[in-house]
C-alpha positions as CSV (number, residue, x, y, z in Angstrom):
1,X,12.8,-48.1,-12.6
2,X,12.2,-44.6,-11.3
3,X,14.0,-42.8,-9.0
4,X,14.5,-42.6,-5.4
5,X,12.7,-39.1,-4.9
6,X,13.3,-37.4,-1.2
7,X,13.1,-34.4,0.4
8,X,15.1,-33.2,2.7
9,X,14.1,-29.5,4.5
10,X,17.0,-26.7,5.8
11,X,18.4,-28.0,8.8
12,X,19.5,-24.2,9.8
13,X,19.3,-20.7,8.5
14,X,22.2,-18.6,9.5
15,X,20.9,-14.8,9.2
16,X,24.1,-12.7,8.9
17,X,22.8,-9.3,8.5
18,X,19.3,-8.3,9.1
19,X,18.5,-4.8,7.9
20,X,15.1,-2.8,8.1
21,X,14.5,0.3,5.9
22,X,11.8,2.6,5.3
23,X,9.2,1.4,3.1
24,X,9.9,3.6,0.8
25,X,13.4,3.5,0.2
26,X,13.0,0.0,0.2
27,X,10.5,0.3,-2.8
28,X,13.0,2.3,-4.7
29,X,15.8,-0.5,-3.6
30,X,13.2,-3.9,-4.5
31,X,12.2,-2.3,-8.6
32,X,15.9,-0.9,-9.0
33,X,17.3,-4.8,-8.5
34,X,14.0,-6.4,-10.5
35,X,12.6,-9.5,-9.6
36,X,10.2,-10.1,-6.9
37,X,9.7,-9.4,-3.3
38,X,8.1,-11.1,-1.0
39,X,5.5,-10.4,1.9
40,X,4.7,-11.7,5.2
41,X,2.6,-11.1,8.7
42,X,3.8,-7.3,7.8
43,X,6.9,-7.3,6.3
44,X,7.9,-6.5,3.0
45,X,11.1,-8.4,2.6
46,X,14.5,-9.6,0.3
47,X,17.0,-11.9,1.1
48,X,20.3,-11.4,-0.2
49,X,22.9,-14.7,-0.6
50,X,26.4,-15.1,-0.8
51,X,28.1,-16.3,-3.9
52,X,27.9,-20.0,-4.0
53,X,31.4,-21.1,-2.8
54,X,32.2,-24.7,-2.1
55,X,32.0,-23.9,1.9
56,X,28.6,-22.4,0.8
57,X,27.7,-25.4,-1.0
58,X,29.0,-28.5,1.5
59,X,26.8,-26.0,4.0
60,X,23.8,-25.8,2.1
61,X,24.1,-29.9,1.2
62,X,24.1,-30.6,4.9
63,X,21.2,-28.3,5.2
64,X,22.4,-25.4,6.5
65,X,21.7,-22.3,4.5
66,X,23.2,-18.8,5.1
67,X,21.6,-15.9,4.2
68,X,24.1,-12.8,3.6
69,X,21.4,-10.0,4.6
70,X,17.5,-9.8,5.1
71,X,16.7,-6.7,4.6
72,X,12.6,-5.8,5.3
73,X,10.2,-2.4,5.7
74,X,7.1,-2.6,7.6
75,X,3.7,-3.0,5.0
76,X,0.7,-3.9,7.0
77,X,-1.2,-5.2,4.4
78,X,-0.4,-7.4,1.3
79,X,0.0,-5.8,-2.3
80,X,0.3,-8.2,-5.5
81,X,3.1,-5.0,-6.7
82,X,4.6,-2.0,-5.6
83,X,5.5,0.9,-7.1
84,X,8.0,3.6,-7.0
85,X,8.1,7.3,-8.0
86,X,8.7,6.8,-11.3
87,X,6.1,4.5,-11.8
88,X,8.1,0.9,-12.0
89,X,6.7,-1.7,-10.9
90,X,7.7,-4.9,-8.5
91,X,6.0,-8.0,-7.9
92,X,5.1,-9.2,-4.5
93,X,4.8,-12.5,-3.0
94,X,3.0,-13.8,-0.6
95,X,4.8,-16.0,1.9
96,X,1.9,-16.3,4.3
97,X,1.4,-19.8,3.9
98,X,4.9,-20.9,4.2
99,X,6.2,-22.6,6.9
100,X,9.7,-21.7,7.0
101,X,8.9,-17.8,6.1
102,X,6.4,-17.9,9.0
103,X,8.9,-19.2,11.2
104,X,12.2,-16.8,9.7
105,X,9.4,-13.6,10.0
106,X,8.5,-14.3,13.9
107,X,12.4,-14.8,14.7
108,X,13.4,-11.3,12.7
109,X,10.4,-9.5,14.7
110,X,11.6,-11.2,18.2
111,X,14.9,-9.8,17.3
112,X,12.8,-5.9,18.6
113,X,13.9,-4.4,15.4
114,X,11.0,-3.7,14.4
């Protein structure tokens, strides 16, 4: 017999920091850590978690998620990669289409720091 698949959706997102940089320092910042970015209505942005405690954990299991910082820089328009001075590169993502980003991305630019 096959599992019992659900899905159960983030309840809450508790934003701790938020932080907006200029887009170029936040280049330099995104290809010095690696990995991807990702890109919404605007923003170029990274979210930055805590270590996964067991508070952390019994949060995120009752669907609350905390996010340690957001940090963003303004990009009007969507690039697949960015790169910095020296030529590095660093993917982008576009978050668009998501739900949840949509939602987190209109709350961050209510919050007039942009």
């Amino acid at each position: 017999m096959p599992p019992e698949i659900i899905y159960e959706p983030i309840k809450k997102i508790v934003l701790h920091d938020i932080q907006i940089h200029p887009l170029n320092d936040f280049i330099e910042l995104s290809v010095i850590r690696g990995g991807s970015i990702g890109w919404c209505e605007g923003l170029l942005y990274s979210i930055g978690h805590f270590t996964q405690t067991s508070s952390i954990v019994d949060h995120g299991l009752q669907g609350i998620e905390h996010w340690q910082v957001m940090e963003y820089a303004i990009m009007p328009k969507y690039q697949s990669e960015i790169t910095n001075k020296q030529n590095m590169k660093c993917m982008v993502i576009n978050q668009s289409e998501h739900p949840l980003i949509l939602q987190i991305i209109k709350f961050v630019k209510e919050q007039k720091l942009v």
